[in-house]
ZAMARGU-4260 file (C-alpha; in steps of 0.2 Angstrom, whole numbers, plus 5000, padded with zeros to 4 digits):
<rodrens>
0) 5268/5195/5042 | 5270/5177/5035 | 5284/5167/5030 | 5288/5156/5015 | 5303/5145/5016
5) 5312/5139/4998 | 5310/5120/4997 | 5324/5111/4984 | 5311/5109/4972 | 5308/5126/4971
10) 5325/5133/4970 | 5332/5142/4957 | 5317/5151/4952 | 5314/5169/4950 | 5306/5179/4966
15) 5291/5185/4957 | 5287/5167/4949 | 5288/5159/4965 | 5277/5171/4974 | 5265/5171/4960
20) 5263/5151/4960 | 5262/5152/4980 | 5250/5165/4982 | 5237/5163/4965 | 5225/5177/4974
25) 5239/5191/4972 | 5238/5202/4957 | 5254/5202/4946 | 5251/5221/4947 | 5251/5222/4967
30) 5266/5207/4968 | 5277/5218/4956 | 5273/5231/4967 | 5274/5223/4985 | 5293/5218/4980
35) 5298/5236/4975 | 5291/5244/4991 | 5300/5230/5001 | 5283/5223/5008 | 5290/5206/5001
40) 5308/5201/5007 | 5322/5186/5005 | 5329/5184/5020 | 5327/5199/5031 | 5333/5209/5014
45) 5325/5218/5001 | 5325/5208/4985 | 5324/5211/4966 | 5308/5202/4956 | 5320/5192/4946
50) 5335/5185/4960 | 5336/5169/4960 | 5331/5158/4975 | 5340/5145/4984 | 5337/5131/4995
55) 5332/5136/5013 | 5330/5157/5009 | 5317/5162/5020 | 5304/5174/5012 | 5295/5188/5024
60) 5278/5191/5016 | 5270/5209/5022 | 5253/5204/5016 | 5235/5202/5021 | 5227/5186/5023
65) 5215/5184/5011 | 5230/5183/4998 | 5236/5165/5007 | 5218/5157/5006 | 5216/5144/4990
70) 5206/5150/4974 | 5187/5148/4973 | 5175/5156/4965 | 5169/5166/4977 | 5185/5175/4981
75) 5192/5178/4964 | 5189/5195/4962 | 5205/5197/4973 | 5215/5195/4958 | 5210/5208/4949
80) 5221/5224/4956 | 5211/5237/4944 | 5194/5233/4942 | 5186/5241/4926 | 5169/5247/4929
85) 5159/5261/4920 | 5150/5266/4932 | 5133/5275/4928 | 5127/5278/4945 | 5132/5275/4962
90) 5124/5275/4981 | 5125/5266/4997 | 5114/5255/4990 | 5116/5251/4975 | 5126/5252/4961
95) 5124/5254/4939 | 5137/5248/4930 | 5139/5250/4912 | 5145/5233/4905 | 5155/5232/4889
100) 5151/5219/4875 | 5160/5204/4875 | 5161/5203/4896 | 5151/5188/4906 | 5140/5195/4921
105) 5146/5178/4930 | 5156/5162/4928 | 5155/5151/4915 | 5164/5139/4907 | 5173/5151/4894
110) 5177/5162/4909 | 5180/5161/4926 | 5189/5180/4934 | 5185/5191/4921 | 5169/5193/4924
115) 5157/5208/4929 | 5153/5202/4945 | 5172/5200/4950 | 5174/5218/4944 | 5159/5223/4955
120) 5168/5214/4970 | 5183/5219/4969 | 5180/5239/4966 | 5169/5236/4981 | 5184/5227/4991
125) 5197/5240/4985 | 5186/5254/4993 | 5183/5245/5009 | 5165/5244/5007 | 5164/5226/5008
130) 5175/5212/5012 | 5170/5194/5015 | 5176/5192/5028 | 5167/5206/5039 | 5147/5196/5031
135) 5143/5179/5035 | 5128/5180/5022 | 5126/5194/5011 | 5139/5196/4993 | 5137/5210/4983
140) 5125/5205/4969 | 5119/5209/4952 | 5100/5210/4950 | 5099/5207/4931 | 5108/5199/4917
145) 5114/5203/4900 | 5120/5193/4888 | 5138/5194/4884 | 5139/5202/4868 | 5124/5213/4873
150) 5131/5229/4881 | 5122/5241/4895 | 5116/5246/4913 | 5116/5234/4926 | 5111/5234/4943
155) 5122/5227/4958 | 5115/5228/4976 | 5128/5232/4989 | 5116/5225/5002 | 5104/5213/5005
160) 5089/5225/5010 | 5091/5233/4993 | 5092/5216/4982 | 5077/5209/4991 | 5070/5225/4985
165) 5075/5229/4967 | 5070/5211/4962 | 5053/5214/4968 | 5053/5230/4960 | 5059/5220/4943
170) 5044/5206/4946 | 5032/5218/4949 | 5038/5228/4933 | 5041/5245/4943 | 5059/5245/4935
175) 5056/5251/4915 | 5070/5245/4903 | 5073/5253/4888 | 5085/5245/4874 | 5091/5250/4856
180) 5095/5239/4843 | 5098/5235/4824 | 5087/5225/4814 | 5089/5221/4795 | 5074/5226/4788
185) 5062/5239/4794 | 5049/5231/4806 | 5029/5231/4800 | 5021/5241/4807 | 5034/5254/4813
190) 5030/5253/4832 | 5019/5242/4839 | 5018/5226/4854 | 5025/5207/4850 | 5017/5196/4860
195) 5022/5176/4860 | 5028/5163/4870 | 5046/5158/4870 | 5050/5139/4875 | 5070/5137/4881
200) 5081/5123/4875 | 5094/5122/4891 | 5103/5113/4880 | 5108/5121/4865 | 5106/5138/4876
205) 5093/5146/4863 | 5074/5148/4863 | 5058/5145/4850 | 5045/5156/4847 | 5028/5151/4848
210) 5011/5160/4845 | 5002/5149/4854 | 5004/5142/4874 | 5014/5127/4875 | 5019/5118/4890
215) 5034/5126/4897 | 5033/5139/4887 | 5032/5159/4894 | 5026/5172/4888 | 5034/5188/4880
220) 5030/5205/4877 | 5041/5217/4870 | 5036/5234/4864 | 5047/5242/4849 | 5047/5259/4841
225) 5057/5261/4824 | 5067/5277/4826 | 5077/5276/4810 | 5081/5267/4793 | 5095/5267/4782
230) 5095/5255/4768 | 5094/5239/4773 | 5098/5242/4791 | 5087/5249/4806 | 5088/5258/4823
235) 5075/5252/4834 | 5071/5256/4852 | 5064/5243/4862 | 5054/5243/4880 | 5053/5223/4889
240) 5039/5222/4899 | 5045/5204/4902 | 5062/5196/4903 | 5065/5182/4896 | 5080/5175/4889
245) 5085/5181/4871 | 5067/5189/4870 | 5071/5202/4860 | 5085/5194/4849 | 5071/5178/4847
250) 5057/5190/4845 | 5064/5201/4830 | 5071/5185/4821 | 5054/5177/4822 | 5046/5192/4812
255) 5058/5191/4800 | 5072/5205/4806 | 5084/5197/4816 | 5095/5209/4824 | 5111/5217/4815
260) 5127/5206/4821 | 5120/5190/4829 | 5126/5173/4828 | 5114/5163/4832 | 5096/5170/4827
265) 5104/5183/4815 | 5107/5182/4798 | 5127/5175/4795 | 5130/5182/4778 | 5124/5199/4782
270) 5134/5198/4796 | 5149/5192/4786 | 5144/5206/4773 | 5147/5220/4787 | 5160/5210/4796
275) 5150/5211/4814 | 5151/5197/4827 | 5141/5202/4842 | 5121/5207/4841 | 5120/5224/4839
280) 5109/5226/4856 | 5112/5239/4872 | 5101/5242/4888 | 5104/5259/4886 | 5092/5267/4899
285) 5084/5263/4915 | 5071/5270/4924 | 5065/5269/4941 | 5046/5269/4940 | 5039/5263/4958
290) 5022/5262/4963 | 5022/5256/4980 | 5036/5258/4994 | 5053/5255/4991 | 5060/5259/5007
295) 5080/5263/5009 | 5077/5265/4987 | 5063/5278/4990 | 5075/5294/4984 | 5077/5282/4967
300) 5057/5283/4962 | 5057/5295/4946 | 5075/5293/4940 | 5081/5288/4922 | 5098/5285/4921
305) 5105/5284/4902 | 5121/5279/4893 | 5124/5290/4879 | 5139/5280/4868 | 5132/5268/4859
310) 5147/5260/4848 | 5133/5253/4833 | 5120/5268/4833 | 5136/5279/4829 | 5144/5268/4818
315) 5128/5266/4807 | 5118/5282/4812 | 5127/5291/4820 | 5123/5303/4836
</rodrens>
């Protein structure tokens, strides 16, 4: 238990309000709560969220630590009080998550707490499989990106043993990756392999294609199989066998069918036409494909793992 003692500056606010600007960690959810089951108190008494405080009350707080340390970025998945995963698959060890369009897989400067890795944590935290305080190295990680309006699985390693290993697994290209998209036009030939060399402008956050090696430059290989057109508009299913930054968004736009929905390789007025604002892109199945040992991730080696609802496909194709 901890105290708080009302300063005159801070008289006359609300409970709730004064608790919230003191404590920044503690969800509104779980502060609202903590005042209706009497784990917070105003002087020795229960209080409602809305009294007014006065100069020299004495709050009791009933409350664990972590809620009194300062806000970084390393501990702000405390706030969120009911994490929002779709979880795929789940182990010891690891951990698929199905992330939603529009939601960043870390901080960045358009969001700092709602992010996937916050989620991760905080899920984690709330089941007591990890707290910060019990590691002085390891913090639950995510051993691949997607972009934020790109939707689909996700790895998170709940240990350091297993991130050491799906990352190698992901070099070594023992982890397959499956995607589907829509591009406008139907891709020449139908199915086939792009191979280029994407160059990344840190900068402006984008990449060029080149069919040649440039300095800088890496190289890209993407195999694509068209599964469906209508009109002007195609389903495509796509395997990386590298991954690179925007390779498939850059890729497709470089043959002449960006995908469906993206603003910045896609086509604008098309996109306007359909009224679509995110890239219509999802890493929609995973496959654990490992030639050599993968120790505590051994039981994995064989295993697909698939999201079946794909907003876009059903929108325009339909199941």
């Amino acid at each position: 238990m901890k105290e708080l003692t009302v300063g005159k500056n801070d008289a006359g606010q609300r409970l709730d309000r004064f608790v919230s600007k003191s404590l920044p960690l503690l969800p509104p959810a779980l502060l609202q709560k903590y005042i209706r089951i009497k784990r917070i108190k105003v002087n020795g008494q229960r209080a409602a969220r809305d009294q007014r405080l006065h100069t020299e009350d004495i709050l009791q707080l009933y409350i664990n630590d972590e809620f009194f340390e300062k806000p970084r970025e390393d501990n702000l998945f405390l706030t969120l009080f009911k994490p929002q995963l779709d979880i795929v698959y789940e182990d010891e060890n690891i951990l698929l998550v199905n992330k939603r369009p529009g939601m960043v897989v870390h901080a960045d400067e358009t969001e700092k707490v709602q992010t996937l890795i916050n989620h991760i944590q905080a899920y984690l935290y709330q089941k007591r499989e990890w707290n910060p305080k019990w590691e002085n190295a390891f913090t639950p990680a995510l051993c691949n990106r997607i972009d934020r309006n790109t939707g689909g699985i996700v790895i998170a390693a709940k240990n350091a043993e297993s991130l050491r290993i799906v990352n190698e697994k992901i070099r070594n290209r023992e982890i397959e990756k499956h995607y589907l998209c829509i591009t406008l036009g139907a891709p020449k030939p139908a199915a086939g392999k792009i191979e280029c060399f994407l160059l990344k402008d840190e900068q402006k956050k984008e990449v060029s294609v080149y069919h040649r090696p440039i300095p800088g430059g890496k190289t890209a290989l993407t195999l694509y199989k068209t599964l469906a057109s209508r009109g002007e508009l195609s389903l495509v299913e796509v395997e990386l066998l590298t991954g690179r930054t925007h390779q498939i968004r850059a890729s497709f736009a470089d043959m002449g069918h960006p995908l469906f929905g993206d603003g910045k390789y896609g086509n604008g007025v098309k996109n306007r036409q359909y009224g679509e604002t995110r890239q219509a892109l999802y890493s929609y199945r995973l496959t654990f494909a490992f030639m050599s040992d993968s120790g505590i991730l051994n039981e994995l080696n064989g295993k697909t793992f698939q999201v079946s609802h794909i907003p876009f496909r059903e929108k325009y194709f339909g199941k």
